[in-house]
VMD Tcl script that builds the backbone (N, CA, C; Angstrom):
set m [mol new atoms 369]
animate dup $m
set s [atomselect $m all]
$s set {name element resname resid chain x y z} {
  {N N UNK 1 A 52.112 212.463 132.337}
  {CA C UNK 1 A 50.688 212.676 132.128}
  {C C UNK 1 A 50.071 211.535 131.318}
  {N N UNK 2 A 50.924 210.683 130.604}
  {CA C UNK 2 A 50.449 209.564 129.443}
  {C C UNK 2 A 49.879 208.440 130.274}
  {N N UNK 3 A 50.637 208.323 131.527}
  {CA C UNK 3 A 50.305 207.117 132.384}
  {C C UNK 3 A 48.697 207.749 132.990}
  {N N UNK 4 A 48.929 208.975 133.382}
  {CA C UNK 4 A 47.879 209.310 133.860}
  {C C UNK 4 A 46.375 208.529 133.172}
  {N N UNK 5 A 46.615 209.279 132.044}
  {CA C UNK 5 A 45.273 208.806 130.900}
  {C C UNK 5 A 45.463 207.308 130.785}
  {N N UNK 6 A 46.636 206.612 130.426}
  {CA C UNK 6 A 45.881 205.050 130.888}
  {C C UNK 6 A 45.067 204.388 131.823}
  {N N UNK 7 A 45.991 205.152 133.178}
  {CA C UNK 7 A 45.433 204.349 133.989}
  {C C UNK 7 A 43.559 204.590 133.846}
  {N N UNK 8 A 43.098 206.355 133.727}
  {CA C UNK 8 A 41.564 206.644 133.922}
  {C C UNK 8 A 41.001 205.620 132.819}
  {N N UNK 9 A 41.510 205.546 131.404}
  {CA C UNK 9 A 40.995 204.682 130.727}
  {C C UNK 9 A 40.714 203.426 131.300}
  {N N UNK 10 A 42.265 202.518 131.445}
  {CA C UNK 10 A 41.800 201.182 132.323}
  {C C UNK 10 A 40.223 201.429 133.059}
  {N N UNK 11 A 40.538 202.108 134.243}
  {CA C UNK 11 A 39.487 202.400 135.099}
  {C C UNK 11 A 38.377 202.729 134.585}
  {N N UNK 12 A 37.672 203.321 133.639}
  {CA C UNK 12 A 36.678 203.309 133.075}
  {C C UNK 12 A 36.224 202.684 132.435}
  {N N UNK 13 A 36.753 201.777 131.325}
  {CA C UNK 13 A 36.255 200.828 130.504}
  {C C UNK 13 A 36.066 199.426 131.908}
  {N N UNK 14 A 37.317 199.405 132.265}
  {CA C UNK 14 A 36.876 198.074 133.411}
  {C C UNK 14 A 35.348 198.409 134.096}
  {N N UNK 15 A 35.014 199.885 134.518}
  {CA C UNK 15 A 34.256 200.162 135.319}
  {C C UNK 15 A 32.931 199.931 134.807}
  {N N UNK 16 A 32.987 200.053 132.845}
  {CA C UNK 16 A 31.859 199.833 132.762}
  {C C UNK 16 A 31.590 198.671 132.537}
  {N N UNK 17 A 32.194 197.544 132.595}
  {CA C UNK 17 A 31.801 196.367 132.861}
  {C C UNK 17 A 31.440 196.052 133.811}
  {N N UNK 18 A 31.454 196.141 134.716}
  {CA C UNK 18 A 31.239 195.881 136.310}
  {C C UNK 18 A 30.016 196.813 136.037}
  {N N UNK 19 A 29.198 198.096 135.404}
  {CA C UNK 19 A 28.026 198.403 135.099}
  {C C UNK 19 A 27.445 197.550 134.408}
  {N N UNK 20 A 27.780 197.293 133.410}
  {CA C UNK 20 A 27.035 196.102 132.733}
  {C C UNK 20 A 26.635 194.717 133.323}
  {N N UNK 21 A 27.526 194.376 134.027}
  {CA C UNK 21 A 27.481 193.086 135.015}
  {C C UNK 21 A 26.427 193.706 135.906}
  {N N UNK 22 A 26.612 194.289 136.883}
  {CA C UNK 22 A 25.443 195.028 137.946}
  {C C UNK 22 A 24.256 195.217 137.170}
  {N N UNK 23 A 23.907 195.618 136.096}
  {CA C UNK 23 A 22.538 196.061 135.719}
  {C C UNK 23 A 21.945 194.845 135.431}
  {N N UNK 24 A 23.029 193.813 134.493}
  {CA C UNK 24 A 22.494 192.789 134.266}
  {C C UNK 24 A 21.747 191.791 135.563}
  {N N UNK 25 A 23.172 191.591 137.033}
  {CA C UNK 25 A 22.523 191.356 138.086}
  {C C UNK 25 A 20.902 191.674 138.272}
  {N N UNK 26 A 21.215 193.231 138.569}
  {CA C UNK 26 A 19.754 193.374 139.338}
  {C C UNK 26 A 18.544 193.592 138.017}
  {N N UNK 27 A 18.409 194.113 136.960}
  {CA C UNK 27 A 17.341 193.747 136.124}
  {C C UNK 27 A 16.833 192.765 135.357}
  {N N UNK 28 A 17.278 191.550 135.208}
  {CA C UNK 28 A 17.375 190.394 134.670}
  {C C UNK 28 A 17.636 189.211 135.768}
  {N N UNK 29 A 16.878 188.134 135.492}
  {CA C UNK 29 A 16.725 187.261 136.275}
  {C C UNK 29 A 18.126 185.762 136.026}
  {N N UNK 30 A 19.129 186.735 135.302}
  {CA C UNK 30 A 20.275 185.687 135.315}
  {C C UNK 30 A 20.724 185.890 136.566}
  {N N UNK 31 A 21.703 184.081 136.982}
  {CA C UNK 31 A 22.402 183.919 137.674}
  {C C UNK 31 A 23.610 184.628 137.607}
  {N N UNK 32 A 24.197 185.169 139.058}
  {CA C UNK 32 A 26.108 185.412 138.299}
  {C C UNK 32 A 26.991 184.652 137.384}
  {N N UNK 33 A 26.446 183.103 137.664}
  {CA C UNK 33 A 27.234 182.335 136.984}
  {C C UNK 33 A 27.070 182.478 135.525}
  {N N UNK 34 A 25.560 182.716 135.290}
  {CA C UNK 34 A 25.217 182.610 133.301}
  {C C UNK 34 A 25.726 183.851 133.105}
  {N N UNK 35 A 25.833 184.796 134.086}
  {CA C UNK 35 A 26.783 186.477 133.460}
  {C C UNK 35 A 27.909 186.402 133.012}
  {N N UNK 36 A 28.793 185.555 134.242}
  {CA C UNK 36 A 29.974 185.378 134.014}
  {C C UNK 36 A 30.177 184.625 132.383}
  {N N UNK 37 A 29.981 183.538 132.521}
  {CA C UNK 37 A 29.849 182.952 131.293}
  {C C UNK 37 A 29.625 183.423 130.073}
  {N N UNK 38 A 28.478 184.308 130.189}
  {CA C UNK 38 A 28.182 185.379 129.144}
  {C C UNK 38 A 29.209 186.041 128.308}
  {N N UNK 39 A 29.989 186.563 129.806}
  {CA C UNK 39 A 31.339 187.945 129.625}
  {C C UNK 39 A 32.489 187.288 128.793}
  {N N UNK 40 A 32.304 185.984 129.234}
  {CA C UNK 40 A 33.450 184.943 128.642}
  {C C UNK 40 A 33.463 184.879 126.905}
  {N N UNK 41 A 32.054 184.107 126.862}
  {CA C UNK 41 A 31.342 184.279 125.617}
  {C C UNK 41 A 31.664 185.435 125.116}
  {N N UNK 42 A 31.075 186.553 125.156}
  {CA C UNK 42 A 31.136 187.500 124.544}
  {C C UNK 42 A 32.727 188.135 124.111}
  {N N UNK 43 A 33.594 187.727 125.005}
  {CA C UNK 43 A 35.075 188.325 124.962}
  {C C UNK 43 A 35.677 187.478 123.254}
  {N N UNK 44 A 35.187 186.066 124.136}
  {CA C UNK 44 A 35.963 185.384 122.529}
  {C C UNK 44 A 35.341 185.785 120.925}
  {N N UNK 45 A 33.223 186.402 120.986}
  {CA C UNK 45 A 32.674 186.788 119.484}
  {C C UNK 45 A 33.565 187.962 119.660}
  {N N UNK 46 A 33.742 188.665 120.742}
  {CA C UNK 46 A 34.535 190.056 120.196}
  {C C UNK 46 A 35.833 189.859 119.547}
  {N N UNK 47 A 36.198 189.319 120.162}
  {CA C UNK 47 A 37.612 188.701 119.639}
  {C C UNK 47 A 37.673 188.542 118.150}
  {N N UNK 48 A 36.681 187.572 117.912}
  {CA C UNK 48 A 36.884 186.291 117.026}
  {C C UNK 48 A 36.134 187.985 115.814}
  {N N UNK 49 A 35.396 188.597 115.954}
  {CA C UNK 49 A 35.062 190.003 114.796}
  {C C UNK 49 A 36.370 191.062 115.012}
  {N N UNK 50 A 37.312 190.815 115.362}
  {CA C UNK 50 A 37.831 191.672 115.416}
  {C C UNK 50 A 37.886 193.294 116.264}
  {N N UNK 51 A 37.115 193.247 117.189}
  {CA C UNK 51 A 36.768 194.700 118.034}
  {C C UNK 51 A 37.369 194.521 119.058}
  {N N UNK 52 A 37.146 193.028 120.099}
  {CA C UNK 52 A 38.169 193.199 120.995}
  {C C UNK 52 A 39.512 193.557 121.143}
  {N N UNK 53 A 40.587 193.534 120.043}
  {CA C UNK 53 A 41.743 193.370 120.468}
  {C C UNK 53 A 42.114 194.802 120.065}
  {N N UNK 54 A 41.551 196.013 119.728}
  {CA C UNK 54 A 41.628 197.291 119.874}
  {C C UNK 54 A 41.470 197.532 121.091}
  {N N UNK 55 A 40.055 197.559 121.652}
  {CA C UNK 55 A 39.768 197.831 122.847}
  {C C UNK 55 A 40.973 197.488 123.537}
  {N N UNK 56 A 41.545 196.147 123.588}
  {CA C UNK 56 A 42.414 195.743 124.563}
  {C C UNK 56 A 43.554 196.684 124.590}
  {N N UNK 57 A 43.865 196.802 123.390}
  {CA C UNK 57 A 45.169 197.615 123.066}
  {C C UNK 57 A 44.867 199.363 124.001}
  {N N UNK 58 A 44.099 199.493 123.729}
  {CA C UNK 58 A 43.104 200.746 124.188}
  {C C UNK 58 A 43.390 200.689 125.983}
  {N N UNK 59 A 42.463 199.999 126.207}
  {CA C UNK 59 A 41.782 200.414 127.487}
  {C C UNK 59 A 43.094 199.435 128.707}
  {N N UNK 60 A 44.102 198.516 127.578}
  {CA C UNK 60 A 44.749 197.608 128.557}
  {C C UNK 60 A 44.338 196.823 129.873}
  {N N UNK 61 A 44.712 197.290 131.220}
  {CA C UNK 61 A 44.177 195.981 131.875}
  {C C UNK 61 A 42.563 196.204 132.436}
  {N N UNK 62 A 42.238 197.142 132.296}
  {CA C UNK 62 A 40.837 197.646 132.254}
  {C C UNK 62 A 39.959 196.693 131.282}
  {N N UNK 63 A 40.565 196.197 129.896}
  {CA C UNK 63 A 39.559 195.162 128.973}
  {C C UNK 63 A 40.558 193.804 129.268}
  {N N UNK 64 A 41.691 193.549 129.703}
  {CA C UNK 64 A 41.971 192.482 129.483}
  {C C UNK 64 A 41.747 191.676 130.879}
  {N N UNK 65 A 41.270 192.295 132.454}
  {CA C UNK 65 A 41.450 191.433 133.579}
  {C C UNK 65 A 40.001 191.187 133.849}
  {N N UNK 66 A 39.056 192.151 133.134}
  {CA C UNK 66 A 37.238 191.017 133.562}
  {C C UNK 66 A 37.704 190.276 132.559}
  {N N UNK 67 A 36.384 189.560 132.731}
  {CA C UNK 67 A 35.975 187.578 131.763}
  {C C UNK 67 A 36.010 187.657 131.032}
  {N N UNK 68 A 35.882 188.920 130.265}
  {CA C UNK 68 A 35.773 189.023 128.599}
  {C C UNK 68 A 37.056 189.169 127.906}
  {N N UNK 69 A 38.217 189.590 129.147}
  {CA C UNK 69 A 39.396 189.353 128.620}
  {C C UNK 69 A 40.218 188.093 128.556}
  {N N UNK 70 A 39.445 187.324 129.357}
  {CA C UNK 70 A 39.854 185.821 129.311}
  {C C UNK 70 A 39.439 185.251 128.479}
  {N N UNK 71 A 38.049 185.337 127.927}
  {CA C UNK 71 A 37.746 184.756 126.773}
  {C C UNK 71 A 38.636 185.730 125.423}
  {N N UNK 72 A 38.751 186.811 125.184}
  {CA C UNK 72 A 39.456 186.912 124.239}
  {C C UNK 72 A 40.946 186.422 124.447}
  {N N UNK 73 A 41.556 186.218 125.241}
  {CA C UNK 73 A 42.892 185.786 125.609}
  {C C UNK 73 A 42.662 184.002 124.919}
  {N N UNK 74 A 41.916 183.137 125.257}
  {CA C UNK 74 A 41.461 181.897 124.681}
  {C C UNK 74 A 41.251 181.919 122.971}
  {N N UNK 75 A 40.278 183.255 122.748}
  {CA C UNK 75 A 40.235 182.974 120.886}
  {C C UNK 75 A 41.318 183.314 120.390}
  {N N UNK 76 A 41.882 184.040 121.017}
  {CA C UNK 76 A 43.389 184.846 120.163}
  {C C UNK 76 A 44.563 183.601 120.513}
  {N N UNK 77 A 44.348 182.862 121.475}
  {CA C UNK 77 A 45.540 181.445 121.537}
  {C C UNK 77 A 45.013 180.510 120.607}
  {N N UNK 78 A 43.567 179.999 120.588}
  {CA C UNK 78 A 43.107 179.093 119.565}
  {C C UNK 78 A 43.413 179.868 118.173}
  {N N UNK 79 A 43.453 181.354 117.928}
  {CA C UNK 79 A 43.502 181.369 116.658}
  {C C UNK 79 A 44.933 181.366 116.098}
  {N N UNK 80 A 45.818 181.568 117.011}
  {CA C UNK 80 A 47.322 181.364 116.706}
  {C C UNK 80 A 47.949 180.139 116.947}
  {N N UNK 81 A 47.232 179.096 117.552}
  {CA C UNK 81 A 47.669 177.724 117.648}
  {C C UNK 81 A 46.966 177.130 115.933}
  {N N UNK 82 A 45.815 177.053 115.484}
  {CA C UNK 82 A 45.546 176.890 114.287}
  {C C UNK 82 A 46.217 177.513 113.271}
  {N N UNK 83 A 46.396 178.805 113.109}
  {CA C UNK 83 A 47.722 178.780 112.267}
  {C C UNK 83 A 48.650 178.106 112.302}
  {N N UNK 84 A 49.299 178.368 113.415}
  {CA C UNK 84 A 50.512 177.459 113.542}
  {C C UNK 84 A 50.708 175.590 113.083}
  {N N UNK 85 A 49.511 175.509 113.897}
  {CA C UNK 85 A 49.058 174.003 113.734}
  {C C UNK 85 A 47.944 173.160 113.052}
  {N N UNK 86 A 47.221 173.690 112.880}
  {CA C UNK 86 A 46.333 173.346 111.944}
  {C C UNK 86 A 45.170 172.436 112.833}
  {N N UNK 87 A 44.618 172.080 112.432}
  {CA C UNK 87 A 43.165 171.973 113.118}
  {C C UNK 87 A 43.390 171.495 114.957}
  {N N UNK 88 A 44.551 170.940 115.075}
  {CA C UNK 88 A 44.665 170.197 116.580}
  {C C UNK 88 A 44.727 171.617 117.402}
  {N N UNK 89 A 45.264 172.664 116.861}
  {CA C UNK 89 A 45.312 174.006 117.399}
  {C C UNK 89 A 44.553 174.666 118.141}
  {N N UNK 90 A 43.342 173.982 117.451}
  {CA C UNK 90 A 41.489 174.965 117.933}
  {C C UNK 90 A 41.544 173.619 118.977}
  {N N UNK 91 A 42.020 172.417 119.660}
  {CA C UNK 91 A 42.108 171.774 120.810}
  {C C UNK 91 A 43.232 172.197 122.016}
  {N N UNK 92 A 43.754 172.390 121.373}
  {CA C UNK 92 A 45.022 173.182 122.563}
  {C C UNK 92 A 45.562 174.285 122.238}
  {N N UNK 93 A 45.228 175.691 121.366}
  {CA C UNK 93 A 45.731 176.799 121.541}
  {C C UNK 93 A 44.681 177.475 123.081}
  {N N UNK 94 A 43.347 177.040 123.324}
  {CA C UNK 94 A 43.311 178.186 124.351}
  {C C UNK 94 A 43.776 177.632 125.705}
  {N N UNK 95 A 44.016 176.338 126.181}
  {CA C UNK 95 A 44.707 176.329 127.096}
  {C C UNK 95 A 45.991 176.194 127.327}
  {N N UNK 96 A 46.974 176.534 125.919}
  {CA C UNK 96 A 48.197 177.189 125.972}
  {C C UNK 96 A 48.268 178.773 126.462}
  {N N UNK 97 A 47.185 179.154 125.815}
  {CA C UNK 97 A 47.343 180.394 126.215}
  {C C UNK 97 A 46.956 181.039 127.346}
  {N N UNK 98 A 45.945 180.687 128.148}
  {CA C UNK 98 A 45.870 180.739 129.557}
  {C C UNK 98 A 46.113 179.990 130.593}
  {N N UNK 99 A 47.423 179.372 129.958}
  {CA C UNK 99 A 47.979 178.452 131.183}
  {C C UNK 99 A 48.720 178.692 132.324}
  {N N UNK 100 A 49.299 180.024 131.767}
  {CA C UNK 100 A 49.846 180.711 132.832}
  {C C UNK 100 A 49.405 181.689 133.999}
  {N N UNK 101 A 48.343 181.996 133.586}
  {CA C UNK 101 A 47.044 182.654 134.836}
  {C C UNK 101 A 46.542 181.622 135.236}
  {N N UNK 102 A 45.833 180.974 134.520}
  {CA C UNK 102 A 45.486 179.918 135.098}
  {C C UNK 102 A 46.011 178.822 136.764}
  {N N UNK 103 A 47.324 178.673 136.330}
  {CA C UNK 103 A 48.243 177.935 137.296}
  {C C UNK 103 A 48.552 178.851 138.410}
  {N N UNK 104 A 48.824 180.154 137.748}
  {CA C UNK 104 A 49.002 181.204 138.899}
  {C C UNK 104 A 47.702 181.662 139.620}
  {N N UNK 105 A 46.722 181.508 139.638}
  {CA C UNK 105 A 45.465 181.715 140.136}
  {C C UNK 105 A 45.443 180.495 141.059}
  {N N UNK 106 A 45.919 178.854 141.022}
  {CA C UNK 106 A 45.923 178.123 141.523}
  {C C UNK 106 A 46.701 177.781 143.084}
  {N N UNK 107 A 47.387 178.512 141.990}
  {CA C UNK 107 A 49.023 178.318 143.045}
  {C C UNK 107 A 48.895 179.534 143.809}
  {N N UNK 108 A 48.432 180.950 143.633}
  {CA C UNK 108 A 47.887 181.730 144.659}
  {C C UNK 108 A 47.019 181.109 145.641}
  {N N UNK 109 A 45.648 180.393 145.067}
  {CA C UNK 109 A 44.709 179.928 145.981}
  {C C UNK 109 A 45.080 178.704 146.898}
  {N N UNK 110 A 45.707 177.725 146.467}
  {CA C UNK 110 A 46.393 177.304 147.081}
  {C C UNK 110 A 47.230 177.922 148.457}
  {N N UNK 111 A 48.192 178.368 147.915}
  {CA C UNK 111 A 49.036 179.522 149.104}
  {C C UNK 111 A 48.603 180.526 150.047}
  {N N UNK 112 A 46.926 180.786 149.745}
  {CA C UNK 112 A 45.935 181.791 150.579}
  {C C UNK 112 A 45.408 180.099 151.538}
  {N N UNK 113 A 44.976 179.334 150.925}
  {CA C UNK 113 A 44.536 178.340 151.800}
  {C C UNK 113 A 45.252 177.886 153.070}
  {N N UNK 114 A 46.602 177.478 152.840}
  {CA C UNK 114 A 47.430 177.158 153.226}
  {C C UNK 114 A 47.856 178.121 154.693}
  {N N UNK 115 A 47.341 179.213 154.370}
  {CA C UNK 115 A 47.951 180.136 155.245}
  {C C UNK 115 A 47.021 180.419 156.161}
  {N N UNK 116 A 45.494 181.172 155.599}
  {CA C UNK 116 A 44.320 181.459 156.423}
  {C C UNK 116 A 43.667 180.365 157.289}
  {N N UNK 117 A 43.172 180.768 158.044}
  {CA C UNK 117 A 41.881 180.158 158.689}
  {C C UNK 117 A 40.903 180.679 158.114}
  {N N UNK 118 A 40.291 178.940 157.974}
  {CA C UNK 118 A 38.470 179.273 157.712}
  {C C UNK 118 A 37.619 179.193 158.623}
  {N N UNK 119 A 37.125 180.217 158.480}
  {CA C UNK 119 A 35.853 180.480 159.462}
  {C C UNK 119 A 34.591 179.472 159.699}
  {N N UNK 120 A 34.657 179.116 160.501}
  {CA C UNK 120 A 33.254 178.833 161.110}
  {C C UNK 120 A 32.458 178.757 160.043}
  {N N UNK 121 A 31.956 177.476 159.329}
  {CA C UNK 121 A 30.464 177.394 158.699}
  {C C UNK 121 A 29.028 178.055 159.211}
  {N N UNK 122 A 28.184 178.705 159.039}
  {CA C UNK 122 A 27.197 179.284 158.848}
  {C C UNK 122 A 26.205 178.305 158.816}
  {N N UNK 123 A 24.973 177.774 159.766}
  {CA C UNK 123 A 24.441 176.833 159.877}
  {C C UNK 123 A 23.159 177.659 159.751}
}
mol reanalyze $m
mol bondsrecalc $m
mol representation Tube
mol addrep $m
């Protein structure tokens, strides 16, 4: 029954992002792209005050797979590469830390390319 309640959690907290994203879409005259960006933004101030990484713990891949979990995934590598390292840290802790989605997102898209046909351009 424990898995049960994660998973609805995941699913709900993810879900209300994807509300928040949609409302923002259609009532506001931002682009997807300045949303996205936004979600990003906003993941790392959550982060960086301390609220995100409950939630995360919380809601699991529901807060950590939208944008806002990528940006907190980036402040929480910059802030453990600066410990560790000291100021060069806040230059390469966040793309230590999402280097591995990162590449794997690549190397998927890559391997979808590789395989599909693209359709016909749209003139």
């Amino acid at each position: 029954m424990e898995i049960v309640l994660k998973l609805l959690w995941a699913f709900l907290i993810g879900g209300a992002f994807c509300v928040i994203a949609q409302v923002l879409i259609d009532k506001t005259k931002l682009t997807p792209a300045r949303i996205l960006v936004g979600f990003v933004v906003a993941g790392v101030l959550l982060g960086a005050v301390g609220v995100y990484g409950p939630l995360a713990d919380f809601a699991g891949a529901g807060a950590t797979t939208p944008l806002s979990g990528f940006g907190y995934l980036i402040a929480k590598g910059v802030r453990a590469a600066v410990d560790e390292k000291g100021l060069i840290g806040a230059f390469t802790g966040g793309l230590s830390a999402a280097a591995g989605g990162t590449a794997a997102a690549l190397c998927f898209g890559l391997l979808a390319a590789a395989i599909c046909k693209g359709g016909k351009p749209r003139s």
